[in-house]
C-alpha positions, 0 to 999 in steps of 0.5 A: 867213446861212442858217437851216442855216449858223446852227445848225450846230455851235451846240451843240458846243464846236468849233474856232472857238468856241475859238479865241473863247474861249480865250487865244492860248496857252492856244489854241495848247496845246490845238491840239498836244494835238489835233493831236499827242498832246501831253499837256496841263498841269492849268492849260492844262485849268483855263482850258479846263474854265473856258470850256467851262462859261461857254460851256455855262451860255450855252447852258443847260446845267446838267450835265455828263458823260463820254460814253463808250461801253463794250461794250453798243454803245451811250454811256453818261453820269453826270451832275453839276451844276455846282453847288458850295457856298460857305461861306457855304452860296450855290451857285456854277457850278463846273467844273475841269480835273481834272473834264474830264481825267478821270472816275470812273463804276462799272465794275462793271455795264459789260460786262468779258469777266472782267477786273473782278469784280463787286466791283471798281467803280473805272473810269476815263473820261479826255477825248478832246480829239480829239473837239469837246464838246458840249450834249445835253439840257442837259447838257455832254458830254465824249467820253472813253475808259473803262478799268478800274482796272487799266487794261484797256481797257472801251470801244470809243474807245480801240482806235479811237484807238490804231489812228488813231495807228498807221495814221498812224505806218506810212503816214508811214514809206511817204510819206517813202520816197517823198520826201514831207517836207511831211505832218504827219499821215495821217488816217482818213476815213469816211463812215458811210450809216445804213439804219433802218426807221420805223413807227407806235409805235401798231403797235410797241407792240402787237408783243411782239418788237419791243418786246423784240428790235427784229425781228419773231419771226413774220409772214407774207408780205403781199401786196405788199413791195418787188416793184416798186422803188417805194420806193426813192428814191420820194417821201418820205411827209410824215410821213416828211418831218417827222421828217427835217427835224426830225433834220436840225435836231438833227444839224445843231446838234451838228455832224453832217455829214447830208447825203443822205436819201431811201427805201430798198428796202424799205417803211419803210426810209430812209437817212442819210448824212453827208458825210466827217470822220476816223473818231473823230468819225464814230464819236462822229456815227454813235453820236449819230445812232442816239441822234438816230434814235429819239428824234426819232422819238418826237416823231412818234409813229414808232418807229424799228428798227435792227436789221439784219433787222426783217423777214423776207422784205425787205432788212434795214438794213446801215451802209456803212462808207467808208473812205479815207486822207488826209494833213492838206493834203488829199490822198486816199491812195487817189486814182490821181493824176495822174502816174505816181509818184503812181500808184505811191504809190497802188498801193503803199496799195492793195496794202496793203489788198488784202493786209491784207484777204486775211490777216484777212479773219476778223479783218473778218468777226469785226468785224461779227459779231453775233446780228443781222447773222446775219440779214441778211449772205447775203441777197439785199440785202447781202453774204454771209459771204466776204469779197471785194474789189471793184475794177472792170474797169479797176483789175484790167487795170492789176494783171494787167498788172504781175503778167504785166509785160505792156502795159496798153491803155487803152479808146483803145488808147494802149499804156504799159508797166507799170513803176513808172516809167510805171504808167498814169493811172488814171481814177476811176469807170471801172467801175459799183458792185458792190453785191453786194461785201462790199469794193468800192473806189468811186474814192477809197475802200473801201466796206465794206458788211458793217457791221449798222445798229445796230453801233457803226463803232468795232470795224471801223475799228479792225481796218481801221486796223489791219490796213492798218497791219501791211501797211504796216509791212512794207512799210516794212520791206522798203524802207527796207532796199532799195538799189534802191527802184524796183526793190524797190517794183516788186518788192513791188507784183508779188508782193503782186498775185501772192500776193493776188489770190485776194481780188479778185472784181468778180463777182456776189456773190450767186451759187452758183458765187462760193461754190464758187469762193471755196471752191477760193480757199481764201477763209473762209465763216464764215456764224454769229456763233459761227463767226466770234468765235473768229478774234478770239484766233488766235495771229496776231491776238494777236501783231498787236494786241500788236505795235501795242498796240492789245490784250493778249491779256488783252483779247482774250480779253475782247472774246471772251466779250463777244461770245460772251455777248452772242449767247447773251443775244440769242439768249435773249431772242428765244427766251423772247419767242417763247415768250410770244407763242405760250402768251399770244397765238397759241394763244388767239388761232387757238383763239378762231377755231376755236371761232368757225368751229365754233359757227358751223357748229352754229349753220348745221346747228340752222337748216338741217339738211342745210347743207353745212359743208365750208368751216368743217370744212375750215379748223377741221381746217387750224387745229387741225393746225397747232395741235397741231403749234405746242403740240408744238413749243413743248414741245418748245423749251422743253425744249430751251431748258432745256439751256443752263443746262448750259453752262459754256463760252460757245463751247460755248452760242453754238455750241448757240443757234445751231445748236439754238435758232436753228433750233427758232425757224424751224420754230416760226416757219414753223407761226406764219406759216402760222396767221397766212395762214389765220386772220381778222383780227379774232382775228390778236392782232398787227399784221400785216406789211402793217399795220406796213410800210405804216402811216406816211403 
């Protein structure tokens, strides 16, 4: 047995260790609780508590808790020991199944959007047996979802779960029209590439803004970046090396599919990526392995950032969301296939998306919207603010062919009439990647690159989920009250083509003339958090969401001022950051040199009277000029930052962050950088970008 084969998945309660470790039947009930959704009886759950803590004590484990993950974007976990009293006043191993069913953490201090009043702590966290338990820090956890008293919705696992069932219900409605009776269940895949950057902690440490926000505030531009693509793919750096194989070994034991590394673009910037797994327990996978990426990177003495645009000037880190359907005996709902029934099966699906991806294109923007993602979504490195989909020369052929009901000619010039009857076998990966889309299908799957590095993949694959679903079940509509489903699902695949094309764009993404064009398109450009969010509770998002019950618009409405608050707070706490490092660091700093350079041109005149002190009165007048114009500045923001105290309306203060705040720290920005290029060294009070990006060896 090999090293990795015999650590993978030692730490995680898994199918295999149940099926050792649980009665036949109690095995068995679990297993259509799993697979089902059917609801598991207390004793059923006492047996399984009862293995689940032998299993962990064998492991070490002396705690266990309720792994959630509430609205912060990050997991949550309260801890108790298995430890119970006797009456004898011995200590016994405990553990039951009404403590694995359900949990009950403070509610109060967890992000709420106003539906719990601070005085109102009662939460709720209940197992999600979908997703494997696991051992982490010696401590057993319980992937669960999280609700308030009332039952409101506090986290971001069960919208995901509710739309995994959803999804599945509409695409069962689809595959039984097309004569499928032999599948059970349709699965959301996802394959979920982490980008994160690595730097000296000696270096972090010394950085007021990334100790604070996780992105550089100020930094001029160092002499080499990424000009000469010699980063990416490069060789990888031995202390670089060292941290992957140890992350390697700590994903491995918890089940985690890692499978490719390697450098990315930008210098200190590496990427992760997992081999697919249906998208809850990539949620939970991705969310441990954000948690696995800094603390592994501790033991290296390495500081790891993921926020979207640490660096100003380079590629920032995105987290590439692949996104597929799959029926549970393997078969890839999005795969072309091989026969022409097949083939409509398959673009009937991806009807479904191109329209759902069209209709909410601002419900997919909201999903990745975030003070962070702001910096990075429209540069050179990731996808800009329109949504767009991706889908190669080929796949666009085979649609305009059935639009016009015209003959599709493939490469080797065999003719076939597009009809739903002889709809062309359509080859996968016949066009190059586009990876300037926001939305790119690549062969059997969509990549949906908008995803910041740091966000959770929770919120967009529920709204993927979902919007398909709606599409979906329209679509069911439609046919199943059809008396002709030929003629109505040639019909329906036509018109979806006809009225959503405009969202097909397999050009470059980056360029001026897409913007103009997307613009005539009637295609959305929500460039800013704050103009995104407020898409969330549209009249039309509502009723979706309610449809399926995914969220009430109470919710909704919830979810918003979260995020709305979550922007003005970041935006704050960047702003605030700024200002100490200018009033405690850079003006002593280039004010120390100034008076360097001045005693030093005094010193030259007393020892040589008709010296020529051009160079120091020169830089001195540079300094002090810009000097005065960063004091009158920084007065001038922190006047400003003044105002927001005013407002009581949190759409009016994300709005004044972003179009006031945001832009005062450019300009206060652009002076910083500018005294940095032309002040020495040994006074600059932080490290520089060229010590920081090239720091680790």
């Amino acid at each position: 047995m090999s090293y990795v084969t015999e650590i993978f998945g030692s730490m995680v309660f898994n199918d295999s260790v149940m099926k050792e470790r649980l009665p036949k039947d109690t095995y068995k009930a679990l297993k259509k609780t799993i697979e089902n959704g059917e609801s598991l009886n207390i004793n059923v759950a006492n047996v399984v508590a009862n293995a689940m803590k032998d299993w962990a004590i064998e492991k070490g484990a002396t705690h266990f808790t309720h792994w959630f993950q509430p609205m912060t974007g990050i997991t949550a976990e309260k801890h108790d020991s298995f430890i119970s009293v006797t009456s004898d006043g011995d200590v016994i191993m405990e553990f039951s199944g009404k403590e694995l069913i359900k949990g009950e953490p403070d509610a109060s201090s967890f992000p709420s959007g106003g539906l719990r009043s601070t005085f109102e702590a009662r939460g709720y966290t209940a197992w999600d047996p979908t997703s494997y338990a696991f051992i982490k820090d010696s401590a057993l956890c319980i992937p669960t979802a999280f609700c308030s008293y009332g039952g409101e919705v506090l986290d971001k696992k069960t919208p995901l779960l509710r739309s995994i069932e959803v999804i599945n219900e509409q695409s069962m409605r689809i595959l039984k029209l097309f004569g499928d009776n032999n599948t059970k269940r349709v699965i959301t895949t996802m394959g979920t590439e982490q980008e994160y950057f690595l730097v000296d902690t000696e270096m972090f440490n010394k950085r007021k803004d990334l100790f604070y926000t996780g992105r550089t505030l100020f930094g001029a531009k160092p002499p080499k970046g990424q000009e000469l693509d010699d980063h990416y793919f490069g060789a990888i750096k031995p202390r670089v090396s060292a941290f992957m194989k140890d992350l390697n070994h700590e994903l491995w034991k918890l089940g985690i599919l890692a499978k490719t590394e390697h450098n990315e673009v930008a210098p200190a910037q590496h990427e992760l990526a997992p081999i697919f797994t249906n998208v809850n327990l990539a949620c939970d996978h991705n969310q441990l392995t954000m948690e696995m990426l800094k603390k592994v990177a501790d033991k290296h003495g390495l500081s790891c950032l993921l926020h979207e645009k640490p660096f100003a000037g380079i590629n920032g880190s995105g987290k590439h969301n692949n996104w597929s359907l799959s029926t549970n005996d393997g078969i890839n709902l999005l795969e072309p296939g091989k026969s022409p029934r097949e083939n409509a099966r398959f673009l009937l699906f991806l009807c479904a998306v191109i329209k759902a991806v069209d209709e909410y294109q601002d419900l997919l923007k909201v999903s990745v919207s975030t003070a962070g993602n702001d910096h990075r979504l429209g540069g050179n490195e990731a996808p800009p603010a329109i949504i767009s989909i991706f889908l190669g020369d080929e796949l666009s052929a085979v649609l305009e062919s059935i639009e016009g009901d015209t003959a599709y000619v493939k490469e080797y010039n065999r003719e076939l009439t597009v009809g739903v009857d002889a709809i062309p076998i359509i080859r996968r990966d016949t066009t190059d990647r586009n990876r300037t889309s926001p939305f790119a299908f690549t062969g059997n799957k969509f990549e949906f690159r908008m995803v910041g590095s740091k966000l959770s993949i929770a919120g967009p694959n529920t709204v993927l989920n979902t919007t398909v679903a709606e599409e979906l079940s329209q679509f069911a509509d439609i046919l199943e009250s059809s008396d002709d489903f030929t003629t109505a699902l040639n019909n329906l695949i036509k018109e979806t083509i006809k009225n959503h094309k405009r969202i097909i764009f397999n050009g470059n993404n980056y360029s001026d003339e897409w913007v103009k064009e997307a613009e005539k398109r009637g295609l959305l450009n929500l460039k800013s958090t704050p103009e995104s969010l407020p898409y969330l509770s549209t009249d039309k998002n509502i009723r979706m969401f309610e449809k399926f019950k995914i969220f009430s618009e109470k919710e909704l409405n919830s979810r918003l001022e979260i995020h709305l608050e979550d922007y003005c707070k970041t935006i704050n706490i960047e702003a605030l950051t700024m200002l100490e490092m200018v009033k405690k660091d850079v003006l002593l700093a280039v004010s120390s040199y100034i008076k360097h350079l001045s005693e030093t041109a005094s010193v030259k005149k007393s020892l040589i009277s008709d010296v020529n002190c051009d160079v120091e009165i020169s830089i001195v007048t540079k300094l002090s000029l810009l000097l005065n114009s960063l004091y009158k500045k920084t007065e001038a923001f922190e006047n400003l930052m003044l105002n927001v105290k005013e407002f009581d309306d949190l759409q009016k203060e994300a709005e004044f962050c972003r179009n006031n705040i945001f832009i005062a720290m450019q300009e206060i920005r652009a002076v910083v950088d500018e005294l940095e290029a032309n002040t020495a060294e040994q006074y600059w009070p932080f490290p520089t970008y060229g010590d920081i990006l090239f720091s680790v060896k």
